[in-house]
C-alpha positions as CSV (number, residue, x, y, z in Angstrom):
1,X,4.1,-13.0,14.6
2,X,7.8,-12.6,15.8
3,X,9.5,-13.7,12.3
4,X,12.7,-13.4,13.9
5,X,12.4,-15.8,16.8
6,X,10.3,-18.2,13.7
7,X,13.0,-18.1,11.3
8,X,15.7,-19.0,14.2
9,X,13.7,-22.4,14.6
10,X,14.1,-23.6,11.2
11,X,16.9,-26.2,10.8
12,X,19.1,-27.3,7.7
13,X,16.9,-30.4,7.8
14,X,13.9,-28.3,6.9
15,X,15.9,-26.5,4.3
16,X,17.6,-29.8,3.0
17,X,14.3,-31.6,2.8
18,X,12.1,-28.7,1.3
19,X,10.1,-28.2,4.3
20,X,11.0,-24.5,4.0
21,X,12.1,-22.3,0.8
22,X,12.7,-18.6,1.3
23,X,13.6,-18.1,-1.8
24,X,11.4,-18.1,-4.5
25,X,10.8,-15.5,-7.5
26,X,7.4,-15.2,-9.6
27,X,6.6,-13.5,-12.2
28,X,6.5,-10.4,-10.5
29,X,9.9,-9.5,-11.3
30,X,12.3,-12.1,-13.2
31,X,10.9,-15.5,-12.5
32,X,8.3,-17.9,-14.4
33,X,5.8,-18.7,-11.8
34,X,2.6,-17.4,-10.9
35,X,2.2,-15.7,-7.8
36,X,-0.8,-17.7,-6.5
37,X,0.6,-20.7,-8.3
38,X,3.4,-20.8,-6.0
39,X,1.4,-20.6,-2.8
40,X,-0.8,-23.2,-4.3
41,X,2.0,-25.9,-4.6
42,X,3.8,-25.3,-1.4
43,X,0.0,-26.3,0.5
44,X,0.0,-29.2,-2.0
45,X,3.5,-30.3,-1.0
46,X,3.0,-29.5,2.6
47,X,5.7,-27.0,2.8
48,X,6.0,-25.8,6.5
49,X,7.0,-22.3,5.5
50,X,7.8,-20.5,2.5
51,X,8.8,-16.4,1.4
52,X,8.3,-15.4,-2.3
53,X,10.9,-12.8,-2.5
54,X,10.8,-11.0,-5.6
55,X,13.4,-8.4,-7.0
56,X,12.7,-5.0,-5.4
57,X,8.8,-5.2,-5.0
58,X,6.1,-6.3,-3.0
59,X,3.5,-6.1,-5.4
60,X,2.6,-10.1,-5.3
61,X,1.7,-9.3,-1.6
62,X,-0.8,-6.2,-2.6
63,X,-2.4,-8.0,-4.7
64,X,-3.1,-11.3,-3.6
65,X,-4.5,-12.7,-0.6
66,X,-1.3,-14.1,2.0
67,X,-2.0,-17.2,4.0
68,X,-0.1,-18.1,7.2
69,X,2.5,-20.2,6.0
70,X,3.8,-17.6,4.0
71,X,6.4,-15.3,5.4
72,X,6.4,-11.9,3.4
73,X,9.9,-10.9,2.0
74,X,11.6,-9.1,-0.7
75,X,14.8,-9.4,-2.0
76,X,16.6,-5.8,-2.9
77,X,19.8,-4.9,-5.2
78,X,21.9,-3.0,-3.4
79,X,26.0,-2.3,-2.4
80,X,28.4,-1.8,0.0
81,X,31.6,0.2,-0.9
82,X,32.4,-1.6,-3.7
83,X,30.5,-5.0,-3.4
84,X,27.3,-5.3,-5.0
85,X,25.2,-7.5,-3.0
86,X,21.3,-8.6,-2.4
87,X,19.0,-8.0,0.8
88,X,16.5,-10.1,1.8
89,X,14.2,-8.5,3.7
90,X,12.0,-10.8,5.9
91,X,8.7,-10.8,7.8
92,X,7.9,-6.9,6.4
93,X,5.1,-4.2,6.7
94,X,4.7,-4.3,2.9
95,X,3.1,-0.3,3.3
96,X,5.6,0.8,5.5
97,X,6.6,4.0,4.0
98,X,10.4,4.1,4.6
99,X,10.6,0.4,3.5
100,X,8.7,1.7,-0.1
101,X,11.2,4.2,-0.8
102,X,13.4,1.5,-2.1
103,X,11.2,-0.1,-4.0
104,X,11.4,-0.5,-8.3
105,X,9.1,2.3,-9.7
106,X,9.1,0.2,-13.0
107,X,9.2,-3.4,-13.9
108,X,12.3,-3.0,-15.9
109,X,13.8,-2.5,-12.3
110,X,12.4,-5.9,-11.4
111,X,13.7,-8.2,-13.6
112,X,16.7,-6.5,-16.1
113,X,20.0,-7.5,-14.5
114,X,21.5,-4.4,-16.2
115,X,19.2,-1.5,-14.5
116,X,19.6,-3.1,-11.4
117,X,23.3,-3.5,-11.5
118,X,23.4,0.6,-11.3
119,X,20.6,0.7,-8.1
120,X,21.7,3.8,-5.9
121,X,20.3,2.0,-2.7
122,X,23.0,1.4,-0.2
123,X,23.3,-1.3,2.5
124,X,23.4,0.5,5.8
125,X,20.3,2.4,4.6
126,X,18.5,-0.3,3.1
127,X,19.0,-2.5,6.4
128,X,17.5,0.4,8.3
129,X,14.7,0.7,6.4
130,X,14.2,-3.2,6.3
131,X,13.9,-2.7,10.4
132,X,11.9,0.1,10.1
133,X,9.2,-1.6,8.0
134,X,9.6,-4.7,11.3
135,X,11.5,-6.9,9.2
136,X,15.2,-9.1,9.4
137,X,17.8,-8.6,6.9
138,X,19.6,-11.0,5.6
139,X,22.5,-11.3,3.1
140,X,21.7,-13.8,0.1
141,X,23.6,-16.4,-1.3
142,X,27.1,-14.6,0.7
143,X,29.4,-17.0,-1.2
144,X,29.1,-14.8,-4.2
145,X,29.7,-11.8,-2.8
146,X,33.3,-10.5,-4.3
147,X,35.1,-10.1,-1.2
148,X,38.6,-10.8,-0.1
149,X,37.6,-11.8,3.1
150,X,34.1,-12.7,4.1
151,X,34.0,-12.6,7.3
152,X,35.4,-8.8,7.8
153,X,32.6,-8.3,5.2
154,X,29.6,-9.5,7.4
155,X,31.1,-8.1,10.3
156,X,31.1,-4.7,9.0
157,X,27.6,-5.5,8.0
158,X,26.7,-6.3,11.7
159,X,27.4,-2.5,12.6
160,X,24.6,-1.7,10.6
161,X,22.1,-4.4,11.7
162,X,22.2,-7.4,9.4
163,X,21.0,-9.4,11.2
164,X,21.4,-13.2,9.1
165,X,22.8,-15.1,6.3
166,X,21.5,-17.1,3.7
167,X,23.2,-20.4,4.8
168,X,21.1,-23.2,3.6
169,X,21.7,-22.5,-0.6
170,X,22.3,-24.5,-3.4
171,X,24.5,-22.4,-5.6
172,X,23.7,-23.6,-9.0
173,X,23.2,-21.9,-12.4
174,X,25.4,-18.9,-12.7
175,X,25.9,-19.0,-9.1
176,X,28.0,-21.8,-8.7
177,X,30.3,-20.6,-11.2
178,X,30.8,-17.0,-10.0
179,X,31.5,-18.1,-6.3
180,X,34.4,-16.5,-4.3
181,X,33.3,-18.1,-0.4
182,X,32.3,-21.8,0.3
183,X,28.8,-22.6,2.4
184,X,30.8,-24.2,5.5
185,X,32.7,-20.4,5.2
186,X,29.5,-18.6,5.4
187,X,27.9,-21.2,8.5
188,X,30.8,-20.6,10.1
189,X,30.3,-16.8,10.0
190,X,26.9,-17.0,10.8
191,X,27.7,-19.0,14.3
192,X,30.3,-17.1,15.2
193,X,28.3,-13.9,15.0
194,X,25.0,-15.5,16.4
195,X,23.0,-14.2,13.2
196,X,20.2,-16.2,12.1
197,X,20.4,-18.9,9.4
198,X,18.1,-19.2,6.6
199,X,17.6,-21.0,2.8
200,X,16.0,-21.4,-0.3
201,X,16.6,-22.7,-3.3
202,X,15.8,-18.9,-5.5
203,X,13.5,-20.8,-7.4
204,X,13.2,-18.2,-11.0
205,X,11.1,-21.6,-12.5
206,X,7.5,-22.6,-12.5
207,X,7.5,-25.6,-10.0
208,X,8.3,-25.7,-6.8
């Protein structure tokens, strides 16, 4: 499946109305939920599409069996200079090789905000490796990312292949306190550039 030309169909409407969530965390790395559980409740709820994205592995997808409607993703600690920032990584090869040089060798690295605060991975590498392994990379949740000026960030980004933004985001908990950029700022950015849009509520609870 071409991920890329999916994921570019997908409106705010089906973000909005939680038709689609690609942004959802098990118990993997730091969320609540179970793995299967998750799947389980988005066929309930009829969710359209969904991408459990868990910190820095893939292990959910080894290990369990994948149905269509879910897109296969991971979401990586990383920086770039000076800003630390997360990668989602979209529509992977979960046993591409270059792509599994990046991921946690422990759990610790999974869910311990300290550890992964000091990750060595860096962005123009990780976003390579992200293509590599056939998948999109997209910035998460941009409006925390401690920037001066957001869209000389992104841009910068571009050069190395980013290739979307996490538009469609709620911004609550800790997030909507430590919050440097607005949502209309990062849209903006995203249609000026052309990069893809997506969303997801980073669901780290056990109900969808």
């Amino acid at each position: 499946m071409d991920y890329k030309d999916l994921i570019r169909t997908f409106t705010a409407k089906d973000f909005d109305e939680h038709r689609i969530n690609l942004h959802i965390h098990t118990n993997y790395s730091d969320g609540k939920a179970d793995f299967n559980d998750i799947i389980k409740q988005a066929k309930a709820k009829e969710y359209k599409y969904i991408s459990i994205a868990d910190h820095n592995t893939v292990t959910g997808y080894v290990e369990n069996s994948i149905p269509d409607y879910v897109i296969p993703a991971v979401e990586f600690d990383c920086w770039h200079g000076s800003v630390f920032l997360h990668m989602l990584g979209y529509g992977i090869d979960i046993n591409n090789a270059d792509l599994k040089k990046y991921l946690a060798q422990s759990k610790k690295e999974t869910e311990l905000d300290v550890i992964r605060f000091f990750t060595s991975r860096r962005a123009p590498a990780l976003i390579k490796a992200i293509h590599n392994a056939g998948g999109i990379a997209v910035l998460a949740h941009p409006a925390c990312c401690w920037c001066l000026s957001m869209d000389r960030f992104v841009k910068d980004l571009i050069k190395y292949g980013l290739d979307g933004l996490e538009v469609y985001y709620p911004y609550e908990r800790h997030r909507g306190i430590i919050k440097f950029h607005s949502r209309e700022t990062v849209e903006k950015i995203a249609d000026k550039y052309g990069l893809i849009k997506t969303g997801g509520t980073d669901l780290h609870g056990s109900v969808l």
